[in-house]
N, C-alpha and C positions, 0 to 999 in steps of 0.2 A: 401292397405299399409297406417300407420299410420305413419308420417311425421310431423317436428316439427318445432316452428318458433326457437326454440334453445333447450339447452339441459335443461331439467330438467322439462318441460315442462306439463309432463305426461305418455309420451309416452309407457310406457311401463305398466300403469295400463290398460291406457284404451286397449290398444293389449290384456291384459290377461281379460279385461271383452270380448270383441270379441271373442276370444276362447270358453269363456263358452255359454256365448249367442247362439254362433254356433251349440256348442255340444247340448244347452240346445232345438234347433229348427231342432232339428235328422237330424245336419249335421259332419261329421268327420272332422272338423281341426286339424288345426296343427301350433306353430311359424315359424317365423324366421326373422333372423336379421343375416344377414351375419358378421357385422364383432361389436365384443360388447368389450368397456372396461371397467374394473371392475376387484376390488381384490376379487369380491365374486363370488367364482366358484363352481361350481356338478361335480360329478363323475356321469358319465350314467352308463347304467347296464354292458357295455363292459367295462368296467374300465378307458372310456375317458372323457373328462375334456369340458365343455360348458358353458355361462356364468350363472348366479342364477335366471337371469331375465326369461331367455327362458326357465331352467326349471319350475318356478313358470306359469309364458303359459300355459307351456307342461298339467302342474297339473291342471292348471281349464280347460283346453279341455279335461282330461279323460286321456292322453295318457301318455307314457313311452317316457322320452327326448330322444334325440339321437344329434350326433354331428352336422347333417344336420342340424339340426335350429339355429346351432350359428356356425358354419364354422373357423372365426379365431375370437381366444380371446387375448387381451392385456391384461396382468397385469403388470401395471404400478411396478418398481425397485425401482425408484429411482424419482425423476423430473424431469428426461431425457429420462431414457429408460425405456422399458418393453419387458418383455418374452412375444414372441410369440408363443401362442398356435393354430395352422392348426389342420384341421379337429380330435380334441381330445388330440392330443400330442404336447410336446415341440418343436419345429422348432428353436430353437435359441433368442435370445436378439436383439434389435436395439433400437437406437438413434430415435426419431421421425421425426428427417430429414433423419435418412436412410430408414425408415419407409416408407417414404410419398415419396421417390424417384419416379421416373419413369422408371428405371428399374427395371426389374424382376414384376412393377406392373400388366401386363396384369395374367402373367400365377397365379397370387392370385383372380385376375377378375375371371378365368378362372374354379379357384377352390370352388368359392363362388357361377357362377352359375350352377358350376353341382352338388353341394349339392344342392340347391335349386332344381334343374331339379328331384332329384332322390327324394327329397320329397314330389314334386306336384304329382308324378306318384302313391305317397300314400295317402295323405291326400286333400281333399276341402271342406271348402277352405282354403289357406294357408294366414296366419295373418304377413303379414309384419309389422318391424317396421324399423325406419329410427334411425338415429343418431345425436344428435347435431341440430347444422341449417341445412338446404337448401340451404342456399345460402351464403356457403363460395365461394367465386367466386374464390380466390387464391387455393382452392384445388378441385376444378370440376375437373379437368383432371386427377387427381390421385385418385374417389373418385370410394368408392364400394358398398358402405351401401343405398344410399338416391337414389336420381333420376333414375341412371346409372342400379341402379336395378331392379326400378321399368319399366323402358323401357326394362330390360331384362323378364320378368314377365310378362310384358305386363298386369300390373295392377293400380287397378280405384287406386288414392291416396287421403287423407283426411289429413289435414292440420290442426295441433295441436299447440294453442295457448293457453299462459298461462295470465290470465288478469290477477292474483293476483300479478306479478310483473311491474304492469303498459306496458303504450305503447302500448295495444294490435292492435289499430289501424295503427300503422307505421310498426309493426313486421309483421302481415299477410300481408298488401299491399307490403311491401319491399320484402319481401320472395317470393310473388309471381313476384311480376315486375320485379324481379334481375334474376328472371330464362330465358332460351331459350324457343321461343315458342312454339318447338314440348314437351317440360318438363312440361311449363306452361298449355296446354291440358289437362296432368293426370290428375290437381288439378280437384277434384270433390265437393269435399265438404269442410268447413271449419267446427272445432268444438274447440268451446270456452271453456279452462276449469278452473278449480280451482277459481269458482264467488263466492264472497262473498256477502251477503246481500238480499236485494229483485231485486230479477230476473226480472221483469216488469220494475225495472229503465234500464234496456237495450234493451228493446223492439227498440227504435230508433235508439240504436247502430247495433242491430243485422240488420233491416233493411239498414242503413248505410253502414255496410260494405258491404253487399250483392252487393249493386248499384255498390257501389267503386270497387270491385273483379270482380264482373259477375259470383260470386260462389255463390251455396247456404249455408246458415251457418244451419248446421245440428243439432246444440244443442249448449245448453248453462252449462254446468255442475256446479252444485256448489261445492265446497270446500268441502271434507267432512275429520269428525275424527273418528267416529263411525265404519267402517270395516280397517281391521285391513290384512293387502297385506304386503308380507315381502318384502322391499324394495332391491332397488339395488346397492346403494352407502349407506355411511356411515355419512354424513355430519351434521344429526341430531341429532345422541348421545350424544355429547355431551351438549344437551340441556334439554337431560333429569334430571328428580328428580333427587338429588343427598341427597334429607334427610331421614336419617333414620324413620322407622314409626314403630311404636307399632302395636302386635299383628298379626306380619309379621314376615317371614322371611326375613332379608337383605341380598342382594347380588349383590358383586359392580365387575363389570367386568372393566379389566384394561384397559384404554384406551390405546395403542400403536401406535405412532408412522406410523405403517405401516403395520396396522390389518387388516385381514382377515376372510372372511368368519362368516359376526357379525351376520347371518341368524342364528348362532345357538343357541343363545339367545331369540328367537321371543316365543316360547315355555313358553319360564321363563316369560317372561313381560305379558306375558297374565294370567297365572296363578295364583287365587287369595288368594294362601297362601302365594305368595313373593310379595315380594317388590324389583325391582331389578334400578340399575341404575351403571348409566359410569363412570367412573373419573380417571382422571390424577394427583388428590391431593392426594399427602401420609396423611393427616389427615384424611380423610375421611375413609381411611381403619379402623381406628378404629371404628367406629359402623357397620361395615360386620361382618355379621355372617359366610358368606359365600364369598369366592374371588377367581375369575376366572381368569386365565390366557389365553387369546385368543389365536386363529392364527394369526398370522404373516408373511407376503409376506420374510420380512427379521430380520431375528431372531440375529441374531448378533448386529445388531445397536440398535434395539429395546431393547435388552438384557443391551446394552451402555447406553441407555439414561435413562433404568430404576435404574441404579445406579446413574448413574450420576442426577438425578431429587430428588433421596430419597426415590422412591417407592418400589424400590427390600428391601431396609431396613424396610420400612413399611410393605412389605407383611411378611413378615420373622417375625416380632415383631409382628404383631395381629397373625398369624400364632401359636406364640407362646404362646401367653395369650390365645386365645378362638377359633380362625377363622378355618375353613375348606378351602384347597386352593386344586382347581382343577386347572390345568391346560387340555389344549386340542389344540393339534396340535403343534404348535411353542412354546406354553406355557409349554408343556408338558416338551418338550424339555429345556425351561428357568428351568425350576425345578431341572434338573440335579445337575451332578456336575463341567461340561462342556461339552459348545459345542462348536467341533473344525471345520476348513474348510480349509483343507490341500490345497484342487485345488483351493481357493478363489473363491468359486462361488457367493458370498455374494459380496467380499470387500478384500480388503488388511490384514483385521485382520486372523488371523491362526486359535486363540485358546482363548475363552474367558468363564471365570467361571462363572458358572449358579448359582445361587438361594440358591442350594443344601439342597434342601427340599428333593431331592430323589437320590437312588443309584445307579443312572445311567448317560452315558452319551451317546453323541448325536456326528456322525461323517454327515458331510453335503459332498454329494456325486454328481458331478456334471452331471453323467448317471442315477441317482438311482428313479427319478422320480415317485412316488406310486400315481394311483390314479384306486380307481375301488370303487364299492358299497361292506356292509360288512351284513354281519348276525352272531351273536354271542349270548353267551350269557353271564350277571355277573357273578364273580370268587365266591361272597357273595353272588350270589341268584342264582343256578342252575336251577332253571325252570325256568327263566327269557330270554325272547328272546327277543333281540335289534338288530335294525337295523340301518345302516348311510352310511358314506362313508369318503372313506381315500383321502386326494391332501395333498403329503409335499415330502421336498426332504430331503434327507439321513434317516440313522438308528439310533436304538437308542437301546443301550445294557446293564442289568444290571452289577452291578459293586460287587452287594451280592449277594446269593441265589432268586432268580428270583420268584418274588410273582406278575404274571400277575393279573391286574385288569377285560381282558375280556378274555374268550374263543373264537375263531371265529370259524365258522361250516368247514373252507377247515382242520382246526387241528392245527392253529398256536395261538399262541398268543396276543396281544395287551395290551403296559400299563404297569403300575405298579402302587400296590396300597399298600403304605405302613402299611395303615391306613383306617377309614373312614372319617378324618380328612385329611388326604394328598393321594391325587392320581393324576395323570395322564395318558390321553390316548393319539391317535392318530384320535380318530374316531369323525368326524363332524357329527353332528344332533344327537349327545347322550342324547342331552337333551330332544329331542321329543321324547322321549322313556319312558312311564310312570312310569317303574318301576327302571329305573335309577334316575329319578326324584326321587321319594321315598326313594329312598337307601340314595341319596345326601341328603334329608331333612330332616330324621329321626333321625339326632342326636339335633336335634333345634326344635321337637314336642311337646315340652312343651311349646313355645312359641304361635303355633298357636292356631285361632280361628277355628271353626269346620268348614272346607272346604269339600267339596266333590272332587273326584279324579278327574286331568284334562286332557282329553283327544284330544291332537290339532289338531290331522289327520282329526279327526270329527270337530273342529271348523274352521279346511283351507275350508274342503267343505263349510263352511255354509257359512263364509265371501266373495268366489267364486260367491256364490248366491245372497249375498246382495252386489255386488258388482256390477251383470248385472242387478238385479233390479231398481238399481241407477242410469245405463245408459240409460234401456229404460225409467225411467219415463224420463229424461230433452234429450234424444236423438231421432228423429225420425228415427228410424229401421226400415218401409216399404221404406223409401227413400234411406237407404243403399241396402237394395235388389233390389232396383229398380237398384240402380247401378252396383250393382255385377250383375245384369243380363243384362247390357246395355241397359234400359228400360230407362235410363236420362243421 
């Protein structure tokens, strides 16, 4: 189990190089992280819902996710509440003090480890990851993810610090000293990550802590840019490029408020015929060739604020001079001509006007929950077969003659494409789809320089790989087996 002196740490790269590591030394793993929060969610093959982290895991271990390796998901509402997601499905909303109660917490304990229990019985070894700190002392008794688990598990733990935020010395010793001593045992190993610089200037550190803990420190990781892991929050975006460049395609996805699911973009930023980046400046839409409408957790406010900012006017006016505007998911749904919310599953607002870039609209349905995996194919390219997956609530109905953008294989629809300039779907991961790629870029092909076609499914594996290669060169790996076999 991969455990962290706080959040952000690491934690969930180095679990997905472990994964591969495993698979890569002909053993069957598998994740899990009992309880993950995150606006970025998967649809597994049952059509249930787990957070993006476990499935990226899932993917460098070889395997097919499933709800066992992530059990309950929050997705943060609001700055107070989130839907809670139990084994796949909606289970309702709470407050983070109703949340973190102690009632009703046992029987979520209860559910977390027999998901866990029914995935040990398939996969070893099983790649815990932890949450947060260790050692929130005011929430030990409520807690499901960190320690509490790993004593259910009965598994070695490895203690993940991040130096590049300073402190590393007072975060590993406090993390460990703040724990109870049968908790403090698990600790196995320490592993230092995110170094900058030359590595030998912590030779003394590394010794130091070791004395100080009575742990050994298992590696020192450097800081890397070079592979390229779809992350699990979003707090980067908007750090990216935001200038136009020559000899690209540009494509600026909107930043929102309370955006969802930014994994579907990872595709596009690797690809070296775009040029893509984030923004929340209505200026900036003017040099998009291309403008994306994301998901959205809550599409009503978002919907609010892009008025009220000047963006909804921005995209409507490049729209109109040059741009191509997709939207996808919640976006799709902005494009309407409204989206109403009769039961207020959003907020207090009922009914508010979308975009109306397109001839539909969007009813938000407080049972209607869609989430499953899709196979279809383009309405413009019939031998074209794509795959993704659907998470959003309510429907969305043409208002003219119904010009669906995808076909799906069960016979129904998806979408509306007015245009090759204006469409929307429903379907997450349309962009890893190469020939929806293509279809989107084809009208801005006299722009580019001569690219070869980009295939991502084939560059996840590869950065999988250069990504456990990274860990065994600065990680000792016989000394993790040693552990996993109770040989230290």
């Amino acid at each position: 189990m991969f455990v962290g002196t706080g959040s952000d740490v690491g934690k969930s790269v180095i679990a997905a190089a472990f994964c591969r590591i495993f698979r890569q030394d002909g053993y069957h793993p598998a994740p899990f992280k009992a309880q993950n929060m995150s606006l970025n969610s998967y649809a597994t093959s049952e059509g249930l819902e787990i957070g993006r982290a476990q499935a990226v895991q899932a993917e460098a271990a070889g395997i097919d996710c499933h709800t066992d390796m992530n059990p309950i998901l929050l997705k943060p509402q609001s700055d107070h509440t989130s839907q809670i997601v139990l084994n796949g499905r909606p289970a309702g909303s709470q407050s983070a003090s109703g949340y973190f109660r102690r009632e009703g917490r046992e029987a979520l304990r209860q559910a977390v480890c027999e998901a866990f229990d029914r995935l040990a019985s398939r996969y070893n070894p099983i790649v815990l990851e932890g949450a947060g700190s260790i050692s929130e002392l005011n929430l030990r008794d409520v807690d499901l993810v960190n320690m509490p688990m790993a004593q259910h598990a009965d598994a070695d733990v490895i203690l993940v610090a991040d130096i590049d935020r300073g402190g590393v010395f007072a975060s590993v010793y406090g993390s460990i000293m703040l724990l109870p001593p049968q908790e403090r045992s698990r600790i196995k190993g320490i592993l230092i990550n995110k170094f900058r610089g030359d590595l030998s200037l912590f030779d003394s550190g590394r010794q130091m802590l070791e004395q100080l803990c009575g742990i050994p420190v298992l590696g020192v990781v450097p800081f890397f840019s070079h592979i390229h892991i779809e992350e699990e929050d979003s707090m980067s975006l908007s750090q990216k490029s935001m200038q136009a460049r020559q000899g690209k395609i540009n494509v600026a996805v909107v930043l929102l408020r309370h955006m969802s699911n930014f994994t579907d973009f990872d595709a596009l930023e690797r690809d070296a015929r775009v040029h893509l980046f984030y923004t929340s400046n209505p200026a900036d839409l003017s040099e998009a060739d291309i403008i994306i409408l994301p998901g959205s957790k809550s599409t009503i406010d978002d919907l609010y604020h892009l008025r009220r900012s000047g963006m909804a006017e921005a995209v409507i006016r490049a729209h109109r001079q040059h741009a191509t505007v997709l939207g996808i998911c919640g976006g799709y749904q902005m494009m309407g001509q409204w989206v109403c919310d009769p039961h207020h599953v959003e907020g207090d607002v009922e009914r508010m006007p979308g975009l109306g870039l397109l001839p539909v609209t969007t009813t938000i349905h407080h049972l209607s929950k869609q989430t499953r995996q899709i196979t279809g194919t383009l309405a413009a390219a019939p031998a074209s077969i794509l795959r993704g997956y659907e998470i959003h609530m309510g429907s969305t109905v043409p208002l003219a003659a119904p010009s669906p953008m995808l076909h799906l294989s069960d016979g129904s629809d998806d979408g509306y494409l007015l245009n090759p300039r204006c469409m929307g779907t429903y379907l997450h991961g349309i962009l890893d789809n190469p020939c929806f790629t293509d279809f989107l870029l084809q009208p801005f092909a006299d722009k580019l320089q001569q690219e070869a076609p980009f295939d991502y499914q084939a560059y996840k594996q590869q950065q999988y790989d250069l990504l456990a290669d990274h860990i065994r060169r600065y990680v000792d790996i016989p000394a993790v087996y040693r552990i996993l076999s109770r040989q230290e």
